[in-house]
N, CA, C and O of each residue as an XYZ file, in Angstrom:
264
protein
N     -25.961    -94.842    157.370
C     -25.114    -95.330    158.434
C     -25.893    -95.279    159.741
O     -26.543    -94.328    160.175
N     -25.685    -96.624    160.356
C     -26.271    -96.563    162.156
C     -25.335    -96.694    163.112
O     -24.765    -97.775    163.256
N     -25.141    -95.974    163.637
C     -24.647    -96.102    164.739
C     -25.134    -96.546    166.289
O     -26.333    -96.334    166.472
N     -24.459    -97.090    167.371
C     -24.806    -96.860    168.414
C     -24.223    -96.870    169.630
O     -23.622    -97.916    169.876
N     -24.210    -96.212    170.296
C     -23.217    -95.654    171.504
C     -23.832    -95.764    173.150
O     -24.854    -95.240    173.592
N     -22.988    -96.497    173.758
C     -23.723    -96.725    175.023
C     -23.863    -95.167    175.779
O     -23.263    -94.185    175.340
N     -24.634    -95.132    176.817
C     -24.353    -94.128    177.014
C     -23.753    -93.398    178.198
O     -23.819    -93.743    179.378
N     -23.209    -92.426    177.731
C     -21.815    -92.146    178.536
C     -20.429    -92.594    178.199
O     -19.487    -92.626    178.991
N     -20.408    -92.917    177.008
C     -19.623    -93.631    176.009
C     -18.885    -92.161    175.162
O     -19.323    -91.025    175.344
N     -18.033    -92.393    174.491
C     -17.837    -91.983    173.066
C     -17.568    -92.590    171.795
O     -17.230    -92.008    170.764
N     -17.810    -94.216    172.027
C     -17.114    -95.067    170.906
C     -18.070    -95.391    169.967
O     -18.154    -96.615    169.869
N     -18.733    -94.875    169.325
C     -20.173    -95.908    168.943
C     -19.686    -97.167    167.774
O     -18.801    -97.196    166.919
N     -20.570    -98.000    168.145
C     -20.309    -98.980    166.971
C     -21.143    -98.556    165.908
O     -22.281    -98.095    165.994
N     -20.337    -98.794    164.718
C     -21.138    -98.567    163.419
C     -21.499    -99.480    162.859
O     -20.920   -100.560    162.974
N     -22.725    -99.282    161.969
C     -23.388   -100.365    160.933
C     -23.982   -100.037    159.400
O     -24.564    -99.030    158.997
N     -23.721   -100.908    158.904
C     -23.845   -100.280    157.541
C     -25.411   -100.892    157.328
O     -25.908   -102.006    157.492
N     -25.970    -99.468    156.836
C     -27.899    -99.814    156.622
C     -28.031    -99.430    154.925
O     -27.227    -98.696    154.349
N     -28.936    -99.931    154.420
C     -29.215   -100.258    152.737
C     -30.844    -99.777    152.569
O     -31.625    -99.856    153.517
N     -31.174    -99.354    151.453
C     -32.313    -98.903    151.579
C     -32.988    -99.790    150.925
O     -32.505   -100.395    149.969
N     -34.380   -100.002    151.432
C     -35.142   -101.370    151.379
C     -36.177   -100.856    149.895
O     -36.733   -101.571    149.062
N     -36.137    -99.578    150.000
C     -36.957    -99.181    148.690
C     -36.752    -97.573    148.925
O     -36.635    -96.928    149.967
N     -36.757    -97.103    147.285
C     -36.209    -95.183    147.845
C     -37.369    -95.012    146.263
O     -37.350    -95.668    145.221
N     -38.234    -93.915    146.673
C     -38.700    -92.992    145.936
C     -38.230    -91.194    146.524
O     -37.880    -90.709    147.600
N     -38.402    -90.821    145.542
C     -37.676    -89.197    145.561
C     -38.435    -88.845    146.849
O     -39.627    -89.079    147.046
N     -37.570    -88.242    147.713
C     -37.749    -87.528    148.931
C     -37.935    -88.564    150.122
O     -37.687    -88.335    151.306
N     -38.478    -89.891    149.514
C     -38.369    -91.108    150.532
C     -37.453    -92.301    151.023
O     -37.016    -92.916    150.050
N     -37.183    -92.628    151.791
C     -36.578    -94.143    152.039
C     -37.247    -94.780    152.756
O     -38.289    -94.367    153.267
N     -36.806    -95.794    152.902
C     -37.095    -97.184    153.831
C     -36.253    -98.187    154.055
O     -36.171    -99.221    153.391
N     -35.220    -97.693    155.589
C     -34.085    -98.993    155.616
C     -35.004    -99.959    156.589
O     -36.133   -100.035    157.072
N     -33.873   -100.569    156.545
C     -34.644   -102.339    157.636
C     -33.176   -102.586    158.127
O     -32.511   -103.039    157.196
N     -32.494   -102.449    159.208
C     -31.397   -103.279    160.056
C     -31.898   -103.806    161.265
O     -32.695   -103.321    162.068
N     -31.098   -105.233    161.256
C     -31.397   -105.967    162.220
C     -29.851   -105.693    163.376
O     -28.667   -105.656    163.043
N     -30.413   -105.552    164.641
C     -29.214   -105.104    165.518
C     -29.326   -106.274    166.661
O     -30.320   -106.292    167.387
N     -28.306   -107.234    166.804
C     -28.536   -108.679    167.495
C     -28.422   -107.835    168.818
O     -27.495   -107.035    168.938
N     -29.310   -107.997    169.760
C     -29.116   -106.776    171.101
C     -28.360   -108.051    172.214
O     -27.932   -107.690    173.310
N     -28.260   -109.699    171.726
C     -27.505   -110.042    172.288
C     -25.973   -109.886    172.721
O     -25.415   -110.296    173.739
N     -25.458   -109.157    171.621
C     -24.022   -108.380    171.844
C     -23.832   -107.725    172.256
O     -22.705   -107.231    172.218
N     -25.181   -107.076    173.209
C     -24.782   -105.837    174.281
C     -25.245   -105.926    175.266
O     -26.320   -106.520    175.333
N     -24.509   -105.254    176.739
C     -24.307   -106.116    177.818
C     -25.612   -104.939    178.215
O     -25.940   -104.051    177.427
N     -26.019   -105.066    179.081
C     -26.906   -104.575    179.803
C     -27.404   -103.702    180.210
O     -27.617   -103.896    181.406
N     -28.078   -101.862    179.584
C     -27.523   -100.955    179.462
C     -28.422    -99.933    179.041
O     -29.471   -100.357    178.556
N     -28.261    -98.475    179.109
C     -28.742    -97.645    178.437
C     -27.747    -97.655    177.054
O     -26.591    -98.039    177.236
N     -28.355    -97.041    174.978
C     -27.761    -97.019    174.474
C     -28.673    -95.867    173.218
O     -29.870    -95.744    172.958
N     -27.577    -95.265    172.743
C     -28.518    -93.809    172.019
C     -27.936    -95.128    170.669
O     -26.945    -95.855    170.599
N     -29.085    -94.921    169.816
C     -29.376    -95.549    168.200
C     -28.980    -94.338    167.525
O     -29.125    -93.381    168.285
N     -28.474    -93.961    166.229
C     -28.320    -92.674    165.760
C     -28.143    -93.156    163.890
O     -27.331    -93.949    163.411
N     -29.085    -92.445    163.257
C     -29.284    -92.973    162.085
C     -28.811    -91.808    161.264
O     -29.022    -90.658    161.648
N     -28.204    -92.059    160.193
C     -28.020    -90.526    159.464
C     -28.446    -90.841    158.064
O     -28.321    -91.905    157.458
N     -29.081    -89.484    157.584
C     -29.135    -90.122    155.926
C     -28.642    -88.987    155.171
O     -28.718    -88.001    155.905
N     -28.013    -88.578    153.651
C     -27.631    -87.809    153.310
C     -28.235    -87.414    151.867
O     -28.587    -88.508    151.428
N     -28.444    -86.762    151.210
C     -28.741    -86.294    149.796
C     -28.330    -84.961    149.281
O     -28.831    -83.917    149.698
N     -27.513    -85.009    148.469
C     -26.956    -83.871    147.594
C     -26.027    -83.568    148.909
O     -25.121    -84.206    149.447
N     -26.757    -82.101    149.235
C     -25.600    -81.730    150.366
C     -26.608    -81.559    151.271
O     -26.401    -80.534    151.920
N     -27.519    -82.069    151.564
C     -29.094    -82.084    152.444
C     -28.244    -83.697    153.568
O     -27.713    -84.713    153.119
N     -28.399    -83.393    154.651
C     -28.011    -84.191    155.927
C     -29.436    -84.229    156.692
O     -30.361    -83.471    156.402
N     -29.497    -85.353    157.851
C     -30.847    -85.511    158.483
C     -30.247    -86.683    159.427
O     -29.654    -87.648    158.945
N     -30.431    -86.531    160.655
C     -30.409    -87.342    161.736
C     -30.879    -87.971    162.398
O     -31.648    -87.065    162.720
N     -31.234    -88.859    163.061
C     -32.350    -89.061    164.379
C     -31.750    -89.722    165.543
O     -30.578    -90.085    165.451
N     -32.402    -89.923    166.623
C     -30.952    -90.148    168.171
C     -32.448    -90.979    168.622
O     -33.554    -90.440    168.637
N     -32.221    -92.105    168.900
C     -33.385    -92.737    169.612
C     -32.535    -93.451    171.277
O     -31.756    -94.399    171.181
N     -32.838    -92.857    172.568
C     -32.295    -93.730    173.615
C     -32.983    -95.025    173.325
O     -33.812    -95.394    172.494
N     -32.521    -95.418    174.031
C     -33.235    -97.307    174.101
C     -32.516    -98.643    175.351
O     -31.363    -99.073    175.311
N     -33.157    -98.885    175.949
C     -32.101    -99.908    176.845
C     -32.199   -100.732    176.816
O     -33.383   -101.013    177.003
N     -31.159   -102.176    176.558
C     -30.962   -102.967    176.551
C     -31.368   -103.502    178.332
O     -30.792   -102.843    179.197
N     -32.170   -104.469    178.748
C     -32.506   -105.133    179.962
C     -32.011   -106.842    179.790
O     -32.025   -107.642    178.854
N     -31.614   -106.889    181.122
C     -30.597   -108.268    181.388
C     -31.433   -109.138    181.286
O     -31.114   -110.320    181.414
């Protein structure tokens, strides 16, 4: 799952991500995020992945420019 939340926000939009190829202990997703649907902005990216009961996160800022 990706999320992303403007910031200073609490709403994030979600997106559903697929894994492009998985060997044990590895992945590799690929989502495309149209940055035309977002207005002009600072925005935190937030990726999660899960296995067994093993969780893992990552928070990337990023800004969208007009």
């Amino acid at each position: 799952m990706a999320q992303i939340t403007r910031a200073g926000q609490n709403r994030p939009r979600e997106y559903p991500v697929g894994p492009m190829y998985s060997v044990p202990g590895q992945m590799a997703i690929r989502r495309l995020f149209p940055l035309r649907e977002f207005e002009a902005g600072d925005y935190i990216l937030t990726f999660e992945a899960r296995a067994d009961k093993r969780m893992v996160s990552r928070r990337v800022l990023f800004t969208v420019a007009p």
